[in-house]
N, C-alpha and C positions, 0 to 999 in steps of 0.2 A: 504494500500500500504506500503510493506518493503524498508525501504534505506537499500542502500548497506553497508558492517560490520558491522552489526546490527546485536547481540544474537537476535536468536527466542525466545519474550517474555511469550511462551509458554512453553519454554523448550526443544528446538531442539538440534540439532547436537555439539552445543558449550559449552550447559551445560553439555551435558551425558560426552563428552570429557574431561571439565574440573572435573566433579565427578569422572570418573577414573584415573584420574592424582593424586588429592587429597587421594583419596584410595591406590593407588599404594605407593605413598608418606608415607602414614601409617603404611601401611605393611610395608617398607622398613626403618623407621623413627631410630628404634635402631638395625636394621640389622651389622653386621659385617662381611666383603668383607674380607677375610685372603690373602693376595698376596704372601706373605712369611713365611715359617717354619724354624727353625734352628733346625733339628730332631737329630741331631747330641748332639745339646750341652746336653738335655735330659739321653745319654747314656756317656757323659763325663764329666759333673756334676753332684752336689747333688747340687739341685735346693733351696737355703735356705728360700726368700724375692721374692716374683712378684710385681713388679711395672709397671703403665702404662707413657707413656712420650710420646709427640707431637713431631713433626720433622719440619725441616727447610727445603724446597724443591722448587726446580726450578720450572718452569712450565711446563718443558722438562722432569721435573723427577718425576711430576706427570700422565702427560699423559702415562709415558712408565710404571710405577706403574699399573696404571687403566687397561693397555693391560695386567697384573700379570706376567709384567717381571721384577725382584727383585730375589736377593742370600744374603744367613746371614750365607751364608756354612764357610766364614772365617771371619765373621763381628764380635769387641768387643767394648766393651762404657768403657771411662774412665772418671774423672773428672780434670779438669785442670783449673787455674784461674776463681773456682768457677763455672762456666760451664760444662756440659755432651756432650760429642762427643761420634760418633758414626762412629767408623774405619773399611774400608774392604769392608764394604756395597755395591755389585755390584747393580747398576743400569744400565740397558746399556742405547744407546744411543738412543732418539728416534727417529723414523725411517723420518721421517716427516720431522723434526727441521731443517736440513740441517747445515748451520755455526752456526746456535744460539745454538749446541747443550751444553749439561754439560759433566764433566768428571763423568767416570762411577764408579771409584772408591775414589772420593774424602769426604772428613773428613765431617759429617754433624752433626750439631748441635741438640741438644734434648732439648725440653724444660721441665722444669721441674719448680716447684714454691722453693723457696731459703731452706727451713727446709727440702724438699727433696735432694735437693743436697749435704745439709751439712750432714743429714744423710749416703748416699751413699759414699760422702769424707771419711767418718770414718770408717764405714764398709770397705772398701776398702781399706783401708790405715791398716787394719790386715793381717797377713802373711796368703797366700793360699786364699783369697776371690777377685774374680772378676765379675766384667761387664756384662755379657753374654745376646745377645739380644736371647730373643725366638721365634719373629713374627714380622710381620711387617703387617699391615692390614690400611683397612677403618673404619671409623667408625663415622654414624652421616656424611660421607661424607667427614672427616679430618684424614690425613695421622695418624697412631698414629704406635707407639714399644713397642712391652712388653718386658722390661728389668727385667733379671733377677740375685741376687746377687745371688754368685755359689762358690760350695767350689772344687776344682777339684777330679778326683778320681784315685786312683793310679788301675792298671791294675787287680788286686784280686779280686778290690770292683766292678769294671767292670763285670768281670767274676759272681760273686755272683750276681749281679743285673740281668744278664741275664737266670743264673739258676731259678734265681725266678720268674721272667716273663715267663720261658717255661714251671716251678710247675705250675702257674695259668692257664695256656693255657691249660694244659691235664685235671687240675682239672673241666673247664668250658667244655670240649670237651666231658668229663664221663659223665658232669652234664644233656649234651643236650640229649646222646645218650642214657639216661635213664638206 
């Protein structure tokens, strides 16, 4: 005779559930969820240093994350009293929150460990190198940014990068059609 929530000590319904759960957890264990691109900064930068940094977020502004609504179209990181912010960052509001919501474009902090930040103060503090986020994602399940140190590009260097990208494209296009 079974009691009631009681696993079938045979292996029924409870275990097979909880083994695909574990499974699914596995497969998903170092997955990366990308919520956001900054494709822009790519063609307005020369990308120099990628670094990865953590974020500070509401619980309002993770949920609206997880929905993959997030913009880095005007978002920049600077350092200031030691610390990495992270400015412009739309997050909208979540739909759900009602008054508890966040501001959508408010300053959010990055974290980062103290010899990364001092690194980035210095870099930074050279003429023509800035902040530039490239993504904004999951990972492991923890909001994370990939910041990237950028040198800007004047309008030529533009122009040349995308001749060169449209070289590879025909080059790749000859290559398929044999």
């Amino acid at each position: 005779m079974r009691s009631r929530g009681h696993a079938d000590p045979k292996g029924g319904a409870a275990t097979v559930a909880k083994a695909k759960k574990e499974a699914k957890d596995r497969a998903t264990e170092g997955a990366i969820q990308v919520v956001a691109r900054n494709r822009r900064a790519r063609h307005e930068y020369d990308l120099l240093e990628k670094i990865e940094a953590g974020i500070v977020l509401t619980g309002t502004e993770v949920k609206s994350l997880r929905n993959g609504k997030a913009s880095l179209e005007e978002a920049y990181a600077s350092v200031e009293n030691g610390e990495v912010w992270l400015y412009g960052c739309d997050i909208p509001e979540y739909l759900q929150a009602n008054q508890m919501n966040h501001k959508p474009k408010r300053p959010r902090k990055l974290l980062l460990h103290r010899p990364q930040i001092e690194k980035l103060a210095a870099k930074t503090s050279e003429k023509g190198l800035t902040l530039v986020p490239l993504a904004l994602y999951f990972k492991k399940g923890i909001a994370k940014v990939e910041l990237s140190i950028a040198k800007g590009r004047k309008l030529y260097d533009k122009r040349e990068a995308i001749k060169k990208q449209e070289a590879k494209r025909d080059i790749n296009r000859a290559l398929r059609r044999g």
